[in-house]
N, C-alpha and C positions, 0 to 999 in steps of 0.2 A: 738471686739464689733460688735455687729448686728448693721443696720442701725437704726433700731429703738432705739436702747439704746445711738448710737450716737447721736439722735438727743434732744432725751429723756434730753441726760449730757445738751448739747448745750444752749434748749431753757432754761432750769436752770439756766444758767449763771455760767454751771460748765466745766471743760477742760477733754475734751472725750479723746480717744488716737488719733486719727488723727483730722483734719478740715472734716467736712461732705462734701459730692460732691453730689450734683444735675445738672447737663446741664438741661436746660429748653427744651425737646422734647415732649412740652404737644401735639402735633397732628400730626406733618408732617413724621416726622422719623417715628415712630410704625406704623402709616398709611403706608410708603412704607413698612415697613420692612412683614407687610403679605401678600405682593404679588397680591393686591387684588385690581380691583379701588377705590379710595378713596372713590367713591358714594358709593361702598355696606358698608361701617361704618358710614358715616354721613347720607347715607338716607335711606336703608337698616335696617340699625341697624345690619349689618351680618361680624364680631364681632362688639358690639359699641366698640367707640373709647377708652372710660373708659378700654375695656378691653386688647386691643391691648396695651395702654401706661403700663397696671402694666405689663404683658409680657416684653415689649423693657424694662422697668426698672430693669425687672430680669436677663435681657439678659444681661445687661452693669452694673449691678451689683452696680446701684447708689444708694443713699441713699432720699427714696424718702418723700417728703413732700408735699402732694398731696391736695392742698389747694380748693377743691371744685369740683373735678374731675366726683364724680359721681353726677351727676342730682336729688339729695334729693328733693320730695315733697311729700307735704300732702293733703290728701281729701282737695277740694274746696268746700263750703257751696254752694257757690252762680251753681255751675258745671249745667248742664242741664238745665239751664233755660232760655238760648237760640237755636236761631237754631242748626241743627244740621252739622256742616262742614265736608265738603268731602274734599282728597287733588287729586289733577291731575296732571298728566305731559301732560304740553303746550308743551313742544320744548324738540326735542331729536336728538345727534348726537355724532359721537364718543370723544365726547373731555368735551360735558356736556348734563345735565340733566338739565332742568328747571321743579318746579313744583310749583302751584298756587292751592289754601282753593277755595271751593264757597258751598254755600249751595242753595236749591231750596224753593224758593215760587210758588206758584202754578203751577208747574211746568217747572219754571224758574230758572236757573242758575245766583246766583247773586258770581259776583265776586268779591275774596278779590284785594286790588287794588296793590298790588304788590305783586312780585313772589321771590323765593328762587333758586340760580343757583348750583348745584351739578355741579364738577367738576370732570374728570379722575384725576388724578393727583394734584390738589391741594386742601386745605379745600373750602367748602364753603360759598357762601355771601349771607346772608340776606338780605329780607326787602330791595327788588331792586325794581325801576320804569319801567316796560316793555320796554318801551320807549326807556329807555335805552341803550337794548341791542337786538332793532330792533323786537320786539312783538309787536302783537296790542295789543286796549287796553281792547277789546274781541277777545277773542281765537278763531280762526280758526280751530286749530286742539286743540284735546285735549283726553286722556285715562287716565282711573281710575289707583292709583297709587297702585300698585297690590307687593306683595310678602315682605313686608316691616314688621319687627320683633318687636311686641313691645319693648319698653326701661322699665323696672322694676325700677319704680324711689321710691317706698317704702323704708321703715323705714328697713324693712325686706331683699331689695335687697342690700342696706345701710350694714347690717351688712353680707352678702356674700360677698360685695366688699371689706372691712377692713380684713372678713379673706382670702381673696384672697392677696392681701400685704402681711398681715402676717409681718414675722419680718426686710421687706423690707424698713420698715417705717411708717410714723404717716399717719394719715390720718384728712384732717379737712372737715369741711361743713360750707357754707357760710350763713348768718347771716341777713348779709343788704352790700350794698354797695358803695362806697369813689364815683362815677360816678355820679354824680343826671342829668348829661348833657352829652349827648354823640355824638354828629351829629350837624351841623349848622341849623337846621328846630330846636332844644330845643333850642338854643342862640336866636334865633328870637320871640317863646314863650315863654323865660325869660322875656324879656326885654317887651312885649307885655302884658304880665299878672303874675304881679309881686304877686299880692296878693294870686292868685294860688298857686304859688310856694312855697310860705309860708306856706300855706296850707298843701300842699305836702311834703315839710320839716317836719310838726309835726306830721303827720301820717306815716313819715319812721319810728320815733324814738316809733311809737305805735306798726310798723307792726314789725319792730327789737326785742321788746320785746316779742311779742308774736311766732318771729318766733323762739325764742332763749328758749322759754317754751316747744315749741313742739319740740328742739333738744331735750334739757335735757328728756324730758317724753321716751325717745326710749327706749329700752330693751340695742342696743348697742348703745353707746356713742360716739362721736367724740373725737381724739385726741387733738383738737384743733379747735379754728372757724378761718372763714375767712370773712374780712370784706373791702378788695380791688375793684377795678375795672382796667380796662387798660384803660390807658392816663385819667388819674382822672385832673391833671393841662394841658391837651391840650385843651378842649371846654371848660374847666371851668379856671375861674381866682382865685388866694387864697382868695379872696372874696367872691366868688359866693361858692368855696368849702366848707367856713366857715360857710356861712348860711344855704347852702341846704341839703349838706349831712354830717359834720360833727358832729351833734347832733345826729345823728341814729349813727354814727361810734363808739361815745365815749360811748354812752350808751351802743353798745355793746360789747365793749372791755371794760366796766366796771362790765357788767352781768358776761361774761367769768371770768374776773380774780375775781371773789369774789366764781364763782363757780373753781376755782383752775384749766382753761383751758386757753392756749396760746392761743394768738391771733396772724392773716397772715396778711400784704397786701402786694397784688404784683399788680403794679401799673408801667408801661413800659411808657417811654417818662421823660420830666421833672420831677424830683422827689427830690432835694434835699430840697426847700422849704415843703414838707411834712413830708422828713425824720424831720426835725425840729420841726414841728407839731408835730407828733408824740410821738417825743422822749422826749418833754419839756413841752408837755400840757396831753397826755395820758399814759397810762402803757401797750401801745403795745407789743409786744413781738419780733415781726419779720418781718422783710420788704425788700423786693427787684422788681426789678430785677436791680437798682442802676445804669439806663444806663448813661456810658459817652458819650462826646458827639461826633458828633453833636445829635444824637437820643434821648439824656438825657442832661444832665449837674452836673451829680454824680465825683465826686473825693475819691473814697474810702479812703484813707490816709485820706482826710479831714472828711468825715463822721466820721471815726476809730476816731480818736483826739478829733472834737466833742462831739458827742455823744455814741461812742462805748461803755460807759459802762452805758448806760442808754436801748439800741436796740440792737436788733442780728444784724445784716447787714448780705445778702446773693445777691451777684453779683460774677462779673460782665465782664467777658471776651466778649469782641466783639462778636456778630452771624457774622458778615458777615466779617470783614476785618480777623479775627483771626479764627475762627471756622469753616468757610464754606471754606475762601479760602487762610488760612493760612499754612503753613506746620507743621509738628506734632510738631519742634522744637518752632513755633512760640506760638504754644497753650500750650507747655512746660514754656516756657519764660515767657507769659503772666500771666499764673496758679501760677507760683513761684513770679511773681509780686504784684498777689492779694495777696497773702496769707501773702506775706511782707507786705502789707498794712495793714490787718484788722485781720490777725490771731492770734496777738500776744495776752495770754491769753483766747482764749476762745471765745463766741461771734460770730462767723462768721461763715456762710456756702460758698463753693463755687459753683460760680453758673454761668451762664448765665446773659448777658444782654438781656433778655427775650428770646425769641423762637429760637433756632437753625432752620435751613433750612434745607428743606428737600434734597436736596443734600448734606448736612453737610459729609465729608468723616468719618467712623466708627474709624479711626482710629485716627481722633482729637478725637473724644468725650474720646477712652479712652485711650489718652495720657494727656486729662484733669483731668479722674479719676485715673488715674496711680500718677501723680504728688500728690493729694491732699494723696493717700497713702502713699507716699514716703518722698519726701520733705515739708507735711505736717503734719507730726507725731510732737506731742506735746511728749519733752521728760524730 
């Protein structure tokens, strides 16, 4: 089977010839592996990162499920109707790149109040306070941000990116998202402006549907949507998730599956309280990255027993103790562990407890996908 057709059986609820294999290398790994510094794909765009990950996925030969990888948008109505933003680099040296938005009133540089740090070597961080990391709070130095490649985020780049995959795997486009709180400044304007929020809760479940019309309208289609965020129960409580963002989530995995499209979340940190959500209040399709703990509080056996015949479950080997800095026998051990856990019948991907590191050694990732071929054959 191709990986798509494996995945194809899977989210069915039907038994492929082996367990599917994904390790989670959405950035770090494909980023080292072209040689290149990190800033020329996250600030460059010189390959974007979209295009490096379907590469390293061909390279290691996984089966990919690629839940919102490329940057889908669509015409803004409201576009142009403000100033016009320039971006610059404030701060440069060999280890990173800072650059900062401003635009000019009458010949005035007005600046956005926090900057973005490009890193050599590792991804970068958004929506940082100068302050922070020793800038003022107007730039001293500063040059226009020169040689940077647009990103083709169309409907149109959309379907070169799906046949770029090809029969590597599915492909989906995100939706709305499980996060409505992600930082301690949203917990302080919760609790602050409650009524807000509420507000904001009924216009996700408005922007969800219309953003899930302008999916469907494409010429190429998504395999499937995605309707996750990362650490969805770290700044938010099953309360707050229940109110803010669980109304745009259900509605959109209720759009999907009437239009005959699986639906994703991957959602890293505590998760077993959603897997339950999920799997007992909605008709999700697929959820991971099921971390145990201390990172999560997932027991795959437990989920499996649960809810396994209601959810695909797709975890959950350790990034760091097993993947990064385990030996191949231990990623062996671990891979034959899951797959005891949640593979029996069908239902399960194997996967990651969210992002491998980018030191991860080549030779776990594929002793992880060696296992899920071998000792993972459904026979």
């Amino acid at each position: 089977m191709t990986g798509r057709e494996r995945l194809r059986k899977t989210l069915a609820r039907e038994v492929p010839d082996c367990v599917p294999v994904m390790p989670d290398f959405s950035n770090m790994i494909p980023a080292k592996r072209t040689g290149k510094p990190f800033w020329d794909l996250y600030l460059y765009n010189d390959p974007p990162i979209w295009e490096a990950y379907v590469d390293c996925a061909k390279h290691f030969g996984i089966d990919c499920l690629l839940d919102g990888y490329y940057p889908l948008s669509f015409p803004d109505p409201n576009a142009g109707s403000g100033p016009p933003w320039q971006r610059f680099i404030v701060y440069r040296s060999p280890e990173r790149i800072v650059t900062r938005s401003a635009y000019r009133d009458n010949g005035t540089l007005i600046w956005a109040p926090r900057v973005d740090v490009y890193y050599v070597a590792d991804p970068p961080t958004g929506n940082v306070d100068p302050a922070k990391i020793g800038l003022p709070a107007v730039p001293e130095w500063y040059e226009p941000l020169e040689g940077a490649k647009p990103v083709d985020t169309s409907p149109e780049g959309f379907a070169r990116f799906k046949e770029r995959v090809g029969d590597q795997g599915l492909v989906g486009a995100f939706i709305t998202y499980s996060c409505a709180l992600g930082n301690d400044e949203a917990i302080y304007h919760y609790y602050d402006n409650p009524g807000k929020h509420e507000q904001w809760a009924e216009e996700r479940v408005r922007a969800a549907e219309a953003r899930f019309a302008q999916v469907m309208s494409m010429a190429v289609k998504p395999d499937f949507v995605a309707v996750g965020g990362s650490g969805t129960l770290v700044f938010q409580t099953v309360g707050i998730f229940r109110q803010l963002a669980l109304p745009a989530v259900k509605r959109a995995i209720d759009l999907a599956t009437a239009a005959g499209l699986p639906s994703h979340i991957h959602s890293c940190g505590p998760e077993r309280e959603l897997v339950k959500i999920m799997a007992e209040e909605t008709d999700l399709t697929v959820i991971d990255p099921l971390e145990a703990r201390p990172m999560g509080d997932c027991d795959l056996a437990e989920l499996k027993r649960l809810w396994g015949e209601k959810i695909v479950l797709k975890g959950n080997l350790h990034t760091t103790d097993v993947m990064l800095r385990g030996t191949v026998e231990d990623v062996r051990r671990a891979a034959r562990a899951a797959i005891d856990a949640a593979g029996e019948g069908g239902g399960f991907i194997l996967s990651t407890g969210d992002q491998c590191g980018r030191d991860t050694p080549d030779d776990n990732i594929k002793a992880m996908i060696e296992t899920a071929r071998t000792y993972g054959v459904y026979r």
